[in-house]
N, C-alpha and C positions, 0 to 999 in steps of 0.2 A: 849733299854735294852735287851740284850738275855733272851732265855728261863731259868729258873732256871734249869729245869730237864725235863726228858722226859713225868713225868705225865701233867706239865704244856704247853708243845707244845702239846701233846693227846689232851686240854680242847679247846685250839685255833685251831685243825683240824674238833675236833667236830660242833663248835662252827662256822666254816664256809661248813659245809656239808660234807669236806673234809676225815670224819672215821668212820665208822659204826662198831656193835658192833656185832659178830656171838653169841648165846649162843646157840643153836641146837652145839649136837656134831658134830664136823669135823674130822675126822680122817687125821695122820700127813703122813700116804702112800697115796701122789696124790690129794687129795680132795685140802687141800691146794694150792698147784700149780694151780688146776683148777678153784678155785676162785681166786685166783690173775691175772691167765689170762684173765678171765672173766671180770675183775674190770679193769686192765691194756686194755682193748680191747675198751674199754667204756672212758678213760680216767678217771676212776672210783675212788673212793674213798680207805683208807690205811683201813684195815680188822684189828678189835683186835679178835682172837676166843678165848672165851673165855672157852669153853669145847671140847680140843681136847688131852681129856684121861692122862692129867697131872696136876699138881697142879698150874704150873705156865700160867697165858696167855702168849699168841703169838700175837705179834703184826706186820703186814707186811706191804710194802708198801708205808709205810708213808713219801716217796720221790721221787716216781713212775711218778708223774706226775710234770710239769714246774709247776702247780698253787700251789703242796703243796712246790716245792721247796723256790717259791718265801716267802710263808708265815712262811717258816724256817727262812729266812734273813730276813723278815718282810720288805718286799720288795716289791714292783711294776715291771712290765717291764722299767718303766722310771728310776728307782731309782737303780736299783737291778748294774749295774758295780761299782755306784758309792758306796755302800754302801760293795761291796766286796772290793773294793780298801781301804776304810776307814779300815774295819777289817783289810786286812791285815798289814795295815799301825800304826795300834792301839789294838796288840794284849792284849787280856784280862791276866793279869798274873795270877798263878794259886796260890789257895789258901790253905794252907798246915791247914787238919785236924788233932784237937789235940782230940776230940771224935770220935768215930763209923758215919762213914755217911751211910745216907740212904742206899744206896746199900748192904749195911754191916749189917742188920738189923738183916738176917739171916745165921748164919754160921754152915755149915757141915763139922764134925771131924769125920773121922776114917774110921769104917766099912760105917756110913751114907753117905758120898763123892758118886753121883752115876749121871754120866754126862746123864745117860738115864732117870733123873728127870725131865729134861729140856725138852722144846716142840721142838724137831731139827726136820723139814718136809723133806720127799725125794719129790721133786716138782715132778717128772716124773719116772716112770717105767724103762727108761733109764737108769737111775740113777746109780752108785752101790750102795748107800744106802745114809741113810740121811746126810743130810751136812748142817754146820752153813755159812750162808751166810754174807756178811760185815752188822757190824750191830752198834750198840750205844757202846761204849766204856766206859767205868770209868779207869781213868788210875793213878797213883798215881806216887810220886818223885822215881826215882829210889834208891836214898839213903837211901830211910826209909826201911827197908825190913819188907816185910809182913810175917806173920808167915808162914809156909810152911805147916802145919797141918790144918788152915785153909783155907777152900772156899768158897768166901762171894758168894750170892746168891741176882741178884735183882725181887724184887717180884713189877710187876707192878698192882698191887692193891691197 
């Protein structure tokens, strides 16, 4: 059975050593990047920081290494082709919400819209400034149109 949602694979990364939690502040110029490199160097565990000067946590990592990939497919090295071939073979269909889903818990209209709410880190000094990297997606039907005044917001809390 896949994950329900992202807080439910969080509790199985926890749950095998796999995520640790920062609450000392982290700041989103570099510090991030240098723990991830840190944790990536190590083979190390996905980083949720929880106080890095926004309201929302940041969670990184959380596919960095083969062991958590494996525990995404819920997987082994013996198991893991044959259970991608299955997926592919038996995609999940999607299932059209007629309520607010989770992610949609919170919505910002208007003047409040402000993409610098969000935890976006410049990993390196290099950088030219911060950037969202591939990350967990919510995607809906493209026929149903979303209002265009609102911007759902997912709070992983």
């Amino acid at each position: 059975m896949p994950f329900r949602d992202l807080r439910e694979f969080m509790t199985v990364l926890r749950a095998h050593g796999e995520l640790i939690d920062v609450d000392r502040y982290v700041d989103l110029y570099c510090d991030v990047g240098r723990a991830l490199r840190k944790s990536n160097a190590r083979s190390g565990p996905a980083i949720l920081f929880n106080n890095n000067g926004t309201e929302i946590p940041l969670i990184a990592g959380i596919y960095s290494t083969r062991a958590k990939a494996l525990l995404a497919f819920e997987a082994t090295e013996d198991t893991i082709f044959d259970n991608v071939l299955h997926g592919l073979d038996n995609p999940i269909a999607p299932v059209i919400q007629t309520t607010p889903a989770p992610c949609q818990e919170v919505v910002l209209l208007g003047d409040d819209i402000d993409i610098r709410k969000f935890p976006v880190p410049t990993y390196s000094p290099d950088d030219g400034g911060p950037f969202i990297t591939p990350g967990i997606n919510v995607s809906k039907d493209p026929k149903r149109a979303f209002p265009t005044s609102a911007l759902p917001l997912s709070d992983l809390r």
